[in-house]
C-alpha positions in Angstrom: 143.3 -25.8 159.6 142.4 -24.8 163.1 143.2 -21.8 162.9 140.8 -21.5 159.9 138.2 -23.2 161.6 138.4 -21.1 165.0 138.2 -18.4 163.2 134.9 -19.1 161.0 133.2 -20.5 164.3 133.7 -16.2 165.7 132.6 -15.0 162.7 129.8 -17.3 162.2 128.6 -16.9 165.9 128.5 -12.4 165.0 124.7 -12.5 164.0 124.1 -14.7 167.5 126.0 -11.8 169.4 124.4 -9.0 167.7 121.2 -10.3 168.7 122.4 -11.1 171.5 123.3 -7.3 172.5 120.0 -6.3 171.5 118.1 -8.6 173.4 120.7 -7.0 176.7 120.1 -3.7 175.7 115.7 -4.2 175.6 115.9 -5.3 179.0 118.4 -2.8 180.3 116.9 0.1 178.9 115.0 2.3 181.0 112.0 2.9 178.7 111.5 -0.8 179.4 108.9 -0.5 182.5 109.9 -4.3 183.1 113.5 -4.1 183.3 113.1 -4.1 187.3 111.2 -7.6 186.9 112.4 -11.2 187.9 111.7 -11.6 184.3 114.0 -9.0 183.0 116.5 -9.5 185.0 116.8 -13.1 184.6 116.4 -12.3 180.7 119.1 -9.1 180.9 121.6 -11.7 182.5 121.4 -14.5 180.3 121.6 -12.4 176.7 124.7 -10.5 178.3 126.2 -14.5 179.3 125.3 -15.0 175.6 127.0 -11.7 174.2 130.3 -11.9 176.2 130.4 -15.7 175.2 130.4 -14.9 171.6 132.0 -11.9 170.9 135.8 -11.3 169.7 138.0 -10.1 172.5 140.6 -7.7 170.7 143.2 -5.9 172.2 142.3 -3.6 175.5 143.0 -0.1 175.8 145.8 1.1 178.4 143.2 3.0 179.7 146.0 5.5 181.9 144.8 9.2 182.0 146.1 9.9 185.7 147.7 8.6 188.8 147.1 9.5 192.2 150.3 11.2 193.9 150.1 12.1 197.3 146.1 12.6 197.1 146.2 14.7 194.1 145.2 13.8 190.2 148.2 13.6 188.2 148.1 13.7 184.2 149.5 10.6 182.5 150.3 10.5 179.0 151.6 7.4 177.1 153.9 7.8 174.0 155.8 5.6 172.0 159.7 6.2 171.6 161.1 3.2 170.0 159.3 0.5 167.8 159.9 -2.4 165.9 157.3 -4.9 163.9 157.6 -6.7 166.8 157.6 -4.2 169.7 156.7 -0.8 171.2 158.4 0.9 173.7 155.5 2.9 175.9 156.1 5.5 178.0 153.9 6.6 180.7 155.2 10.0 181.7 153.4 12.0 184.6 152.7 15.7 184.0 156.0 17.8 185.7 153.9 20.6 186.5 151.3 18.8 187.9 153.6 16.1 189.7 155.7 18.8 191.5 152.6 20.8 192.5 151.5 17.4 194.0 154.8 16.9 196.1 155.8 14.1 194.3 159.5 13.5 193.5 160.9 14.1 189.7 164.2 12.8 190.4 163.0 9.3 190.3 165.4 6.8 188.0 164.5 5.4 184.6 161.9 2.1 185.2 161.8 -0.6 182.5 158.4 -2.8 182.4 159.3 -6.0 180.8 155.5 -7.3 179.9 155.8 -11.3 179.7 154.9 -12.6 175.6 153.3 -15.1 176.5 149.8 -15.1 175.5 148.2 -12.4 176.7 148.5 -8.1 175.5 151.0 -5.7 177.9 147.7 -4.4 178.9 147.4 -7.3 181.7 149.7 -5.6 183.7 147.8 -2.5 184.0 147.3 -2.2 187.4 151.2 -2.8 188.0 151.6 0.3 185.9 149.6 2.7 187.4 150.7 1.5 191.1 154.8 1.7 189.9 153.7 5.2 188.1 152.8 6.7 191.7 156.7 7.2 192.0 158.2 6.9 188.7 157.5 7.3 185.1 157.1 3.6 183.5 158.6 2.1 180.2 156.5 -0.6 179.5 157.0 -3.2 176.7 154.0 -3.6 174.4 154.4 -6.9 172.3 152.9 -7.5 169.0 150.5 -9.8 168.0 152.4 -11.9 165.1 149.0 -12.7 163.6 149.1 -9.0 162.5 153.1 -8.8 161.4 153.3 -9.6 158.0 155.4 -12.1 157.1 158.1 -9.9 155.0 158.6 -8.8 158.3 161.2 -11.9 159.0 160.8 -14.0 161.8 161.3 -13.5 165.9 162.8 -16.0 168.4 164.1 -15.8 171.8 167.7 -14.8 171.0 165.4 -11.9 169.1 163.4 -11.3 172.3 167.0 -10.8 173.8 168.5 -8.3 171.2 164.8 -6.2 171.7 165.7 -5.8 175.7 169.2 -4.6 174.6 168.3 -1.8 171.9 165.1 -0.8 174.3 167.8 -0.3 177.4 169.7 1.2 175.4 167.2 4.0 173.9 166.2 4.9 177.4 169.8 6.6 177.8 170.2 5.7 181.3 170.8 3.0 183.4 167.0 1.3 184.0 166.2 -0.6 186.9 164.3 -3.6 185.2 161.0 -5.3 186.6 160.8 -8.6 184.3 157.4 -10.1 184.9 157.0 -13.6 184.1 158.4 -15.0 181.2 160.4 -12.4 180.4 163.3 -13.6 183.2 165.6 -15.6 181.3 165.3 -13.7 178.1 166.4 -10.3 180.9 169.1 -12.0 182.7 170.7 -12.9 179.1 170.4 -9.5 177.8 172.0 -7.8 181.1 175.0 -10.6 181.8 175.8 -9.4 177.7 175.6 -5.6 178.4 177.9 -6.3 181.6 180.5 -8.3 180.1 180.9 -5.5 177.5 180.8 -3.2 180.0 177.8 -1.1 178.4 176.8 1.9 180.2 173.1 1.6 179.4 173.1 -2.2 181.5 170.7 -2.3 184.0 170.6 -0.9 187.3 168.9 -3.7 188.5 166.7 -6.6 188.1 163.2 -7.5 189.8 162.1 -11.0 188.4 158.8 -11.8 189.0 157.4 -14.9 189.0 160.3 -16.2 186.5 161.1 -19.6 185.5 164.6 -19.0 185.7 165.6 -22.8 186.7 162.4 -24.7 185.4 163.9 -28.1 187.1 163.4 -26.7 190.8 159.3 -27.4 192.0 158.0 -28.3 188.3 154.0 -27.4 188.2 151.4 -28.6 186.0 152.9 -26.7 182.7 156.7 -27.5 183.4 155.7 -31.3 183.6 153.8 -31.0 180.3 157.0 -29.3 178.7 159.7 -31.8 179.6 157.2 -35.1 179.6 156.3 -34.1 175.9 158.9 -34.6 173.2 160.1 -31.4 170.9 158.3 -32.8 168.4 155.3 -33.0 169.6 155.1 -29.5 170.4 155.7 -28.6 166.8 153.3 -30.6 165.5 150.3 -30.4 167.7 150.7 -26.6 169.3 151.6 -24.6 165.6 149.5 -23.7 163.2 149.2 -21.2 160.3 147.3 -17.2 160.4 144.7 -18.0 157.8 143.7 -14.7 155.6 142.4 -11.9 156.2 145.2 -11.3 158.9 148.5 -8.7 158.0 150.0 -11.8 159.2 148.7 -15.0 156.9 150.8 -17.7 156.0 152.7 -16.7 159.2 153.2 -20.4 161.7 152.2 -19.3 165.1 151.6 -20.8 168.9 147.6 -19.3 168.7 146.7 -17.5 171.8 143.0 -19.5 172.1 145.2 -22.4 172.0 147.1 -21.3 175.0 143.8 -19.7 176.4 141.8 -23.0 176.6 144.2 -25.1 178.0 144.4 -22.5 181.1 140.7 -22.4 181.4 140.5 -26.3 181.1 143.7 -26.2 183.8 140.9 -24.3 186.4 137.5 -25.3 184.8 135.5 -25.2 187.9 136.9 -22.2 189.4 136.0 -20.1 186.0 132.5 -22.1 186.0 131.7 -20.5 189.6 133.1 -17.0 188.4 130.6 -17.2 185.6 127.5 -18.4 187.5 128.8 -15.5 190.2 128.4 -13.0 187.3 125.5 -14.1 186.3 124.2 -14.0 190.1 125.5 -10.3 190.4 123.5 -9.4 187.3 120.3 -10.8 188.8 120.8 -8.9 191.7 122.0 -5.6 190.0 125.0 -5.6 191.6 126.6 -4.0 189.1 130.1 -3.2 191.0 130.7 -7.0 191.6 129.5 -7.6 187.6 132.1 -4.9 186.5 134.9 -6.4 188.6 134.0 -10.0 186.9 134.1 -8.1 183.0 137.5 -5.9 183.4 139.3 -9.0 184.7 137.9 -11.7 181.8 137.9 -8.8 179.4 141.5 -8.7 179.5 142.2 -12.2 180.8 140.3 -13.4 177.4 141.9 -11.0 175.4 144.9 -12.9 173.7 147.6 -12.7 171.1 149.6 -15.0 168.8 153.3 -16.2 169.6 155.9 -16.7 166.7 156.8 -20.4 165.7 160.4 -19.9 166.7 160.2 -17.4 169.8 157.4 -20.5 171.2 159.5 -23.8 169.9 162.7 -21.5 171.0 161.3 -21.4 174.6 160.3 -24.6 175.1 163.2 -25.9 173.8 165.8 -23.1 175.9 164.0 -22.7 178.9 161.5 -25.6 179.3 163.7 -28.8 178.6 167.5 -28.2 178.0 167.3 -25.3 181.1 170.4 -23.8 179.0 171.0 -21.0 181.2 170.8 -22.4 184.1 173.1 -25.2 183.5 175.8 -22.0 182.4 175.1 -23.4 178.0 173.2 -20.5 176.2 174.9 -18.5 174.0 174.0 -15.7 171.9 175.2 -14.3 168.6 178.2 -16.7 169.2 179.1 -15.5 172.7 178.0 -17.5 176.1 175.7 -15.9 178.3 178.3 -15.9 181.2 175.3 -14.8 184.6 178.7 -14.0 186.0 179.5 -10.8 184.2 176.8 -9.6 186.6 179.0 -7.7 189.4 177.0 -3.8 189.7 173.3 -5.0 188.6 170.7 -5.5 192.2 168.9 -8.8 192.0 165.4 -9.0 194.0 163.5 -12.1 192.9 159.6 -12.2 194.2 157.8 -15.3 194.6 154.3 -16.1 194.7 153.6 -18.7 197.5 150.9 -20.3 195.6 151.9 -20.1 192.2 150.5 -22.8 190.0 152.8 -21.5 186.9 156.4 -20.8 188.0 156.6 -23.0 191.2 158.6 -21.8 194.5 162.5 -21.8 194.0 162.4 -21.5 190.1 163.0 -17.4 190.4 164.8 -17.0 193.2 167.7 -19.4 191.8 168.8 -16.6 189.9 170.9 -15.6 193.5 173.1 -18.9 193.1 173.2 -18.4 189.5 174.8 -14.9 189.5 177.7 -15.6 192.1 179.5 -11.9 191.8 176.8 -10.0 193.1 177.4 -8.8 196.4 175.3 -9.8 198.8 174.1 -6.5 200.1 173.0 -5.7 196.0 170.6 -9.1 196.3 166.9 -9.7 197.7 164.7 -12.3 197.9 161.2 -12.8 198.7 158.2 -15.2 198.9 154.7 -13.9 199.1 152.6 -15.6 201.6 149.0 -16.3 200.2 149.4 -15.0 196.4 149.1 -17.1 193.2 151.0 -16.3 190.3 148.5 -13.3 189.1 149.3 -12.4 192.5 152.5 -11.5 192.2 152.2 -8.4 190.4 148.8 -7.6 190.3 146.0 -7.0 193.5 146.0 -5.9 196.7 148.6 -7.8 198.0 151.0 -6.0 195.5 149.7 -3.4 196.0 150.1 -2.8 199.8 153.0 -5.8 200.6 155.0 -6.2 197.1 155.6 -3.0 196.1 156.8 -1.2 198.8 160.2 -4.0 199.0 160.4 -3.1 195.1 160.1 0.3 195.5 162.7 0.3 199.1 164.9 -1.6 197.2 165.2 0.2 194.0 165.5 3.3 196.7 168.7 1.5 197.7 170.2 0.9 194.7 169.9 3.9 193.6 171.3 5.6 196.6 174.7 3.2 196.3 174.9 4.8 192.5 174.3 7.9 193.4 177.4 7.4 196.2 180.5 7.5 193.5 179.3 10.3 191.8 178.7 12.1 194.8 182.7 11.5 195.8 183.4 12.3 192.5 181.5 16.1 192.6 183.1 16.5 195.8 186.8 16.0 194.7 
């Protein structure tokens, strides 16, 4: 019934917003001599408040035409080489021609961007894209919303989640080094232990986990206290509801994304009231590159999708209070998820100092958990002054985080390369 009523409250609000646009556009118009005015600006900034406020915030555009290697424009095209109902492989793939006339590298490895499903599109890691596409061509995981799968499409649950990162790695026909971000750590560290212990030559290369909760016992924020004070059942009742019509997806039991969505801007109320009355300051000012800053982040922050029944209940229930794989008890399709079958696979774990979502220590446990790495294959690393968004997103990422990513994936890739070499040579 939510659902239903959330819903009808957007769709009733559409004549508000229309008018609302109109209103924005009469003052920002340049035929309108008083657009310049105290008046008209005060007027432009509230009907644009009013606009954003009630308008539907679909899925964002990639919005990835070029990359920047070695001071030259480089040509990016996405494509899509594998797809399920529930998933689409993207690849970003940098022009040849134009990369080599560049002096960039084309011998780079295979790169595997694990977007977290967790509320919000693939599309929120944009910026990590185009700054990991400056040396390598990017598979990116673009997760569906499941208000728009049909439901004769079956359901999809974590150990789901898990099979998807196996027939992905294994469509890229190489060994990928991995970049989980987020959520997506457990679900990752399943999949490759699996592919190891079979010995599959499409494993992974390596692992970066992001801002994982790996071991959601070690420094519990906010959200991990709500998730093991709460009982099961609780969750199923109060956070799942059903897709009403006219979605592909109706009758479908989801976690809503708005649900997940207010509860982080009620988590940080004052800090997005002050964004807002920033924005509405910038407009009043015209200063329109602060305003645009303030619309592409809460155009995609705002911009959410649905989570299955079963891959939410799944995760809380895994990962969030019985901490399965951690305490060495998740299996999968009837075989355990043994993190020691992890021998030739580099671990870096990145941490955000101030992260509010997966607390300090809950990634980087991964290193105890995975006891056969070698040392020299493992990395870990705290980043002074970042939040979780942090992490992989911003300048701080961009000029700090990456570089280790990038130096370490360099390394591993140069201890692969050392076999073969000796092999070529005999």
């Amino acid at each position: 019934m939510l659902y239903a009523l959330h819903d009808a409250a957007y769709r009733s609000a559409a004549p508000i917003n229309a008018a609302a646009q109109m209103i924005r556009d009469f003052w920002r118009s340049p035929y309108n001599p008083a657009q310049e005015t105290g008046l008209g600006r005060n007027l432009y900034a509230s009907a644009d408040m009013l606009a954003n406020l009630t308008r539907r915030y679909g899925k964002p555009a990639w919005r990835i035409d070029e990359v920047s290697v070695g001071g030259e424009a480089v040509p990016v095209t996405c494509e899509t080489v594998w797809s399920s109902p529930w998933v689409k492989l993207r690849l970003f793939r940098r022009d040849p021609a134009a990369l080599a006339a560049a002096g960039g590298r084309t011998d780079r490895p295979a790169l595997l961007l694990v977007a977290p499903l967790s509320g919000h599109f693939a599309t929120l890691l944009r910026g990590t894209v185009q700054t990991f596409l400056a040396d390598y061509d990017v598979f990116v995981t673009d997760w569906s919303n499941a208000r728009d799968v049909p439901i004769i499409d079956g359901r999809f649950g974590f150990h789901d989640y898990v099979d998807a990162v196996m027939d992905m790695l294994g469509v890229i026909g190489r060994r990928a080094h991995v970049v989980a971000v987020c959520q997506p750590g457990p679900a990752v560290m399943a999949a490759a232990a699996l592919m190891s212990e079979s010995d599959d030559p499409m494993r992974p290369a390596s692992l970066t986990l992001m801002g994982s909760p790996i071991d959601a016992r070690l420094a519990p924020t906010v959200t991990n206290k709500l998730a093991e004070e709460r009982p099961f059942a609780w969750f199923q009742s109060n956070m799942i509801y059903t897709v009403p019509w006219p979605y592909a997806g109706m009758l479908r039991r989801v976690y809503p994304g708005f649900v997940q969505l207010y509860s982080f801007l009620s988590m940080n109320a004052e800090a997005h009231q002050r964004a807002h009355h920033r924005y509405f300051e910038h407009l009043v000012k015209g200063d329109g590159d602060s305003a645009e800053k303030h619309r592409e982040f809460y155009d995609e922050y705002l911009s959410v999708l649905d989570l299955t029944e079963e891959f939410y209940l799944e995760t809380i229930d895994i990962v969030f209070q019985r901490y399965l794989l951690p305490k060495g008890e998740l299996a999968h399709g009837g075989r355990k998820v043994d993190l020691a079958a992890l021998r030739d696979v580099g671990l870096l774990t990145i941490e955000g100092e101030r992260d509010d979502i997966s607390g300090v220590g809950q990634t980087q446990a991964a290193h105890a958990l995975c006891s056969n790495i070698p040392q020299g294959m493992r990395e870990l690393y705290v980043q002074p002054g970042v939040g979780h968004y942090g992490v992989f997103n911003g300048r701080r990422f961009v000029q700090e985080i990456y570089p280790r990513i990038r130096a370490f994936i360099d390394r591993r890739e140069t201890r692969l390369q050392a076999p073969r070499e000796r092999v070529r040579a005999a």
